[in-house]
C-alpha positions in Angstrom: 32.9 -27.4 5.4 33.0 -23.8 3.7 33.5 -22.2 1.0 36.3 -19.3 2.0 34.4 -18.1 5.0 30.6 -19.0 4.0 29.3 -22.2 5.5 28.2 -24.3 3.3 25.6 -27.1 5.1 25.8 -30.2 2.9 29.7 -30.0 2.4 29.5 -30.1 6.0 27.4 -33.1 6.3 30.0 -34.9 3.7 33.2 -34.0 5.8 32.0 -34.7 9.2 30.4 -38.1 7.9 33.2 -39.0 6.5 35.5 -37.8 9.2 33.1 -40.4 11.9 33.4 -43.2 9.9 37.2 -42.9 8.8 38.0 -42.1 12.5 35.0 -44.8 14.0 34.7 -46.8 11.4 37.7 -47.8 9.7 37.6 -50.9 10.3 35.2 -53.9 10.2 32.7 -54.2 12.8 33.2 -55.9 15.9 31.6 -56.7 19.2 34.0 -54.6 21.2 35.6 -51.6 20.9 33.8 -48.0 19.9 33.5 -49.6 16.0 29.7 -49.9 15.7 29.1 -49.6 11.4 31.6 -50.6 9.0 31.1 -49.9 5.2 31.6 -53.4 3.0 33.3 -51.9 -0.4 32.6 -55.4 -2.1 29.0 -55.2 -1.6 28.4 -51.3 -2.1 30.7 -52.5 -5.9 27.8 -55.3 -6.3 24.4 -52.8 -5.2 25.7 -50.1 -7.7 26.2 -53.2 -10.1 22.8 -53.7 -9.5 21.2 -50.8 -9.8 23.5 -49.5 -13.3 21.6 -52.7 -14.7 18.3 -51.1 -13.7 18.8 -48.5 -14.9 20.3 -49.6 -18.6 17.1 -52.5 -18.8 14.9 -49.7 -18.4 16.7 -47.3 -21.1 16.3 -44.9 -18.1 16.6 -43.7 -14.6 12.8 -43.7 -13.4 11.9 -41.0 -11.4 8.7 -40.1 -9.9 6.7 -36.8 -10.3 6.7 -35.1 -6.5 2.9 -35.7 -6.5 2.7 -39.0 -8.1 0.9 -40.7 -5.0 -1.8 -37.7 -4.9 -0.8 -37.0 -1.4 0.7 -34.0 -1.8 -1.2 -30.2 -2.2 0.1 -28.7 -5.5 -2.4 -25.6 -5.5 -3.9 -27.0 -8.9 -7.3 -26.3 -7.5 -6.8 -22.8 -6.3 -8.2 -19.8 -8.1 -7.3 -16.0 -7.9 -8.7 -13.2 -9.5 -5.5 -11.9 -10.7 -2.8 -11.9 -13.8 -1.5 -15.3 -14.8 2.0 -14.1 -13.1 0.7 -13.1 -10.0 -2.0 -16.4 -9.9 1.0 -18.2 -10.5 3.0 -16.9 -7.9 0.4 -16.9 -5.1 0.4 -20.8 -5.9 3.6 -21.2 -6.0 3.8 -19.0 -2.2 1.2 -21.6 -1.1 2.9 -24.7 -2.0 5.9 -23.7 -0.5 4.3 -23.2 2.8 2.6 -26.5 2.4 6.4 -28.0 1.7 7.7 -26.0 4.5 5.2 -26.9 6.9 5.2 -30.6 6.3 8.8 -31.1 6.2 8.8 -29.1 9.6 6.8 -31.7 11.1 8.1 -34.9 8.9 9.4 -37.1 12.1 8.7 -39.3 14.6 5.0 -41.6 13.8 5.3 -44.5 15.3 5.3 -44.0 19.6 1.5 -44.1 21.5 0.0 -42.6 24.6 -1.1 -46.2 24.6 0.3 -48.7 25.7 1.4 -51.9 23.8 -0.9 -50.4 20.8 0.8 -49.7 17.4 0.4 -46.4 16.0 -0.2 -46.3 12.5 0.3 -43.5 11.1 2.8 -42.3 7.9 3.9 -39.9 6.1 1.1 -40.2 4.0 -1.4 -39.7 6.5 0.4 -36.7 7.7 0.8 -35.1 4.4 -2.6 -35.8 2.6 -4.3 -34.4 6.0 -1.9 -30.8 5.2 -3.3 -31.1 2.0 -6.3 -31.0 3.2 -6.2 -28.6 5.5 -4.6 -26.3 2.7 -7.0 -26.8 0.1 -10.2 -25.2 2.2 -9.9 -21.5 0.7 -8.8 -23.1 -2.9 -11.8 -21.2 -3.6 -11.1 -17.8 -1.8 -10.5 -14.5 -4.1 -7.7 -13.3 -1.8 -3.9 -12.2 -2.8 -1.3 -10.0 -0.9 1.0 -8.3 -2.3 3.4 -6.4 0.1 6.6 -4.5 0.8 9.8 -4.1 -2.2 9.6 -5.6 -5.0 5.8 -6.9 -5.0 6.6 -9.6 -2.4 4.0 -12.2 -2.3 2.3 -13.3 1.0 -0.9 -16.0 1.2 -4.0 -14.4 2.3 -4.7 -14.8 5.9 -7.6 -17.2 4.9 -5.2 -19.5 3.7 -5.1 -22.1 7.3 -0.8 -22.7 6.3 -0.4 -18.6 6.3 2.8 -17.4 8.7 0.1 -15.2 10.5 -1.9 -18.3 11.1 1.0 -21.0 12.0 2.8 -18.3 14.2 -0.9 -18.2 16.6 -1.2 -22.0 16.0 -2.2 -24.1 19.6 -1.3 -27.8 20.0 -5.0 -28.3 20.6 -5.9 -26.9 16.9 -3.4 -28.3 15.7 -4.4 -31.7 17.1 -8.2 -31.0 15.9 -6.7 -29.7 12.1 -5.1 -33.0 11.7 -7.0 -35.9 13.1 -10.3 -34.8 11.2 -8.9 -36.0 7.9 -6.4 -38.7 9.7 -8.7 -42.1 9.1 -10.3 -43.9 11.5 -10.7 -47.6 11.5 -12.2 -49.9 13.7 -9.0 -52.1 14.2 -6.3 -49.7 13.5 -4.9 -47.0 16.0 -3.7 -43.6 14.3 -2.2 -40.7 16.8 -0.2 -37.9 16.0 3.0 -38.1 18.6 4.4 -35.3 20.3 2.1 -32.5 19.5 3.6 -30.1 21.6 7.1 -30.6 20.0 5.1 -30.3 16.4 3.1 -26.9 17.3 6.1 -25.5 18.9 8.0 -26.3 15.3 4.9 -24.6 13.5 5.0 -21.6 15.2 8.5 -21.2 14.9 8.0 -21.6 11.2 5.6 -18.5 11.0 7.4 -16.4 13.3 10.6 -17.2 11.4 9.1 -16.2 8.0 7.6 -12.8 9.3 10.3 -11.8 11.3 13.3 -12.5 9.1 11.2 -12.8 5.2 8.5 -10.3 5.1 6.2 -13.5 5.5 6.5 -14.9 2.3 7.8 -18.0 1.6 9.2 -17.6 -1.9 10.8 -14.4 -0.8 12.8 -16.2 1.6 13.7 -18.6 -1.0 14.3 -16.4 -3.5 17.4 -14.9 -1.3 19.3 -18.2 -2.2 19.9 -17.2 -5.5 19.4 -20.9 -7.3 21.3 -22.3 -4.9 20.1 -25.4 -2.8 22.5 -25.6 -0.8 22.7 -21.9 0.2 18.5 -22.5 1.2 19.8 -25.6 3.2 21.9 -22.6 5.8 19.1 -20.0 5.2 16.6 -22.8 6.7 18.3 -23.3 9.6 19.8 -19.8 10.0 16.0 -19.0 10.2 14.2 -22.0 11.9 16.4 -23.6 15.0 14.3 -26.8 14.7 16.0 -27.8 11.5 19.1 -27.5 12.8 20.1 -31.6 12.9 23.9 -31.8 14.3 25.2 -33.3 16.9 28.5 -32.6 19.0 30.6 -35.4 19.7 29.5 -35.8 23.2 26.2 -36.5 22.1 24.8 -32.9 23.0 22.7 -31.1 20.2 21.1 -28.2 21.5 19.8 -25.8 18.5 20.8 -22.4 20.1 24.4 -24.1 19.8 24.6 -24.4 16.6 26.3 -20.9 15.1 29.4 -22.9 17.0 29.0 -25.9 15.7 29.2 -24.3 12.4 32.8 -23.6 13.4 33.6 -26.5 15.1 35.9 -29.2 14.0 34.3 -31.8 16.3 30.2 -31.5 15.4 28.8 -33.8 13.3 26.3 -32.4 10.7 23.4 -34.2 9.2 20.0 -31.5 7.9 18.0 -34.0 7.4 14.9 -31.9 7.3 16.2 -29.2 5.8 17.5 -31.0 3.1 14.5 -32.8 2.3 12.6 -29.2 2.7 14.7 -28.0 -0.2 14.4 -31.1 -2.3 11.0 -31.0 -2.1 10.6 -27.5 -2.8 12.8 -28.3 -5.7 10.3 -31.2 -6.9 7.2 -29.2 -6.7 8.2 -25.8 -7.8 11.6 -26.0 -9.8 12.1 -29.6 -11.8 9.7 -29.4 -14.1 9.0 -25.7 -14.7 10.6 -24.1 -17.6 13.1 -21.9 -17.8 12.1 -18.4 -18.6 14.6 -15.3 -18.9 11.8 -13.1 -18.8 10.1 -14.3 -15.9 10.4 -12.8 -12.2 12.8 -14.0 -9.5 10.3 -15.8 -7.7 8.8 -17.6 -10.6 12.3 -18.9 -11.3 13.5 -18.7 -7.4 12.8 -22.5 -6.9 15.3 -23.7 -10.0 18.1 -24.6 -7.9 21.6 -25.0 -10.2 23.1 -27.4 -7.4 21.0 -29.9 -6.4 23.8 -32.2 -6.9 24.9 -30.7 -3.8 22.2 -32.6 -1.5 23.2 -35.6 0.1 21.0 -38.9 0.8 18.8 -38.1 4.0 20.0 -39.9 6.7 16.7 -41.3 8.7 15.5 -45.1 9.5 14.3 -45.8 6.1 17.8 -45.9 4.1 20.0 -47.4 6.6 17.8 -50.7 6.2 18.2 -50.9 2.5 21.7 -50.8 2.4 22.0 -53.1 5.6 19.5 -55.8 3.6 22.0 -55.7 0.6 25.1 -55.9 3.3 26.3 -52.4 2.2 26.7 -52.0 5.8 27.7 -54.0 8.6 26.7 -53.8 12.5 28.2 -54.6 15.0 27.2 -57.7 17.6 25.7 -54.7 20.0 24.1 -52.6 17.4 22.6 -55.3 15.5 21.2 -57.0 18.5 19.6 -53.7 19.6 18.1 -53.0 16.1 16.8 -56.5 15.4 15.2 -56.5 18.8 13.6 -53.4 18.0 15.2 -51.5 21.1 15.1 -47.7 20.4 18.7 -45.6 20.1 18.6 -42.5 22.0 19.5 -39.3 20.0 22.5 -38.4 19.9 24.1 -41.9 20.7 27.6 -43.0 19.5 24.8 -46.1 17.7 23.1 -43.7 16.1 25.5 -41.4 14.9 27.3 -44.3 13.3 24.3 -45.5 11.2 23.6 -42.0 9.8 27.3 -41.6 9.2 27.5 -44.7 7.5 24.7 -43.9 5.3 25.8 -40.5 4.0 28.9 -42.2 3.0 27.8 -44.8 1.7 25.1 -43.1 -0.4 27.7 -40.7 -1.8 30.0 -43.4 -2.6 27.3 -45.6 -4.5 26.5 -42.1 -6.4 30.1 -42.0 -7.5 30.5 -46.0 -8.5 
């Protein structure tokens, strides 16, 4: 879980994963006992099979540009009146905020203040409304520069700024997001849990000015290429990233600088993992390398993406249980399929996003 005494995040999410299922789940799934997900070796042999024959038809592994759907804001559209460096890096400041921002609020679309109506929102909806929202002062002649070392900030202007998220009010927020949510006469779109979201937003600017001089790529920059060392700097700096769980089921965030140490917690970062992969996408995979160039042009090049595990959410878990990578048991399947919903926390629920970090890391090495 460390490396000599520094933490490292995703090792942690590897061992404690691995320690559920070989302690849980080492054995196949039954109807009784604590078993609830077993991992069929046979089947994850067949999927990676599968998948290596994909990849050789193709003559390569396809991968999508971070932006490929046109959901995402990538600052092409925003204009400074500055030098190419510091245009660049103002961009650069902006998109991160975007990723930062989206990422903090990337959970939970489908419950309703309504009864029996289906929500349809997705992440789509969510993240071409930030987009949105952060392209309105695309247009503005604004940079800051601030502090050591030229530290970049976003002008105030700019509605994703740490000044602005830090003041943010679950009523603006509501109002900044359903005016470019769609509206259609036989479909139902709300934004759950607004509250939880603006509390997470404001966290996320206070966060950045109290702790990275408000700037986004400064805070990044502290890394040092590494994505797993932005993985602990995430949730050293914002508590609502921090996605462990204790084996009792208890997973308060202010815990968490002992469940770093303890032997018991079960780790998974979803968020923040995803926060630092898509930082990675948008800002470091296809930007050339430049030995010249400053730190925060290069800060987003991480040397150890390797490092990040799969992201343990809904979405995975029913891929590899549709090719019978994994196995429920009697309960936990008759839950799922009857759509009843796992509490937090629960030994079910631990057990599927166990499963799938294991199962995902041992696909990656077949």
């Amino acid at each position: 879980m460390a490396n000599g005494d520094v933490f490292s995040p995703t090792a942690a999410v590897r061992l404690s994963c691995r320690r559920w299922m070989d302690v849980d789940s080492g054995k196949p799934a039954t109807s009784s006992g604590k078993c609830s997900v077993a991992i069929d070796n046979d089947a994850l042999d067949r999927f990676a099979v599968e998948i290596t024959d994909s990849i050789l038809a193709n003559k390569s592994l396809q991968v999508s540009e971070w932006d490929a759907d046109g959901w995402h804001y990538t600052g092409k559209t925003y204009r400074a009146e500055s030098s190419d460096n510091i245009d660049n890096l103002m961009r650069m400041e902006r998109v991160a905020l975007y990723v930062l921002t989206m990422d903090a609020i990337n959970f939970c679309f489908w419950p309703t203040s309504k009864e029996d109506v289906k929500n349809c929102l997705e992440y789509e909806h969510l993240a071409i409304a930030l987009r949105k929202i952060a392209e309105q002062d695309d247009d503005c002649k604004h940079q800051r520069i601030c502090g050591e070392n030229s530290i970049i900030r976003s002008a105030e202007t700019f509605p994703l700024s740490p000044e602005n998220l830090s003041v943010l009010s679950p009523h603006q927020l509501q109002n900044m997001l359903m005016q470019h949510i769609p509206e259609f006469d036989d479909e139902y779109f709300e934004v759950p849990d607004i509250d939880v979201r603006c509390r997470l937003l404001n966290e996320l600017g206070d966060g950045l000015l109290i702790r990275h001089s408000g700037s986004a790529l400064h805070m990044i920059a502290k890394a040092n290429k590494s994505a797993d060392a932005l993985v602990g700097i995430i949730m050293d700096t914002f508590p609502g990233f921090r996605d462990f769980v204790n084996d009792d089921g208890s997973s308060d965030p202010s815990t968490w600088m002992a469940a770093k140490e303890c032997s018991t917690a079960i780790h998974f970062y979803k968020r923040a993992q995803i926060a630092v992969a898509d930082i990675w996408a948008a800002l470091g995979r296809s930007r050339s390398s430049d030995a010249c160039a400053s730190e925060f042009l290069t800060c987003c090049q991480f040397t150890d993406m390797d490092s990040i595990t799969t992201f343990p959410d809904y979405r995975v878990p029913q891929i590899l249980r549709h090719v019978n990578v994994m196995k429920y048991s009697d309960d936990l399947a008759q839950k799922v399929d009857s759509k009843v919903e796992l509490n937090r926390g629960c030994h079910h629920e631990i057990s599927i996003r166990a499963a799938t970090v294991v199962a995902v890391d041992d696909l990656m090495i077949k």
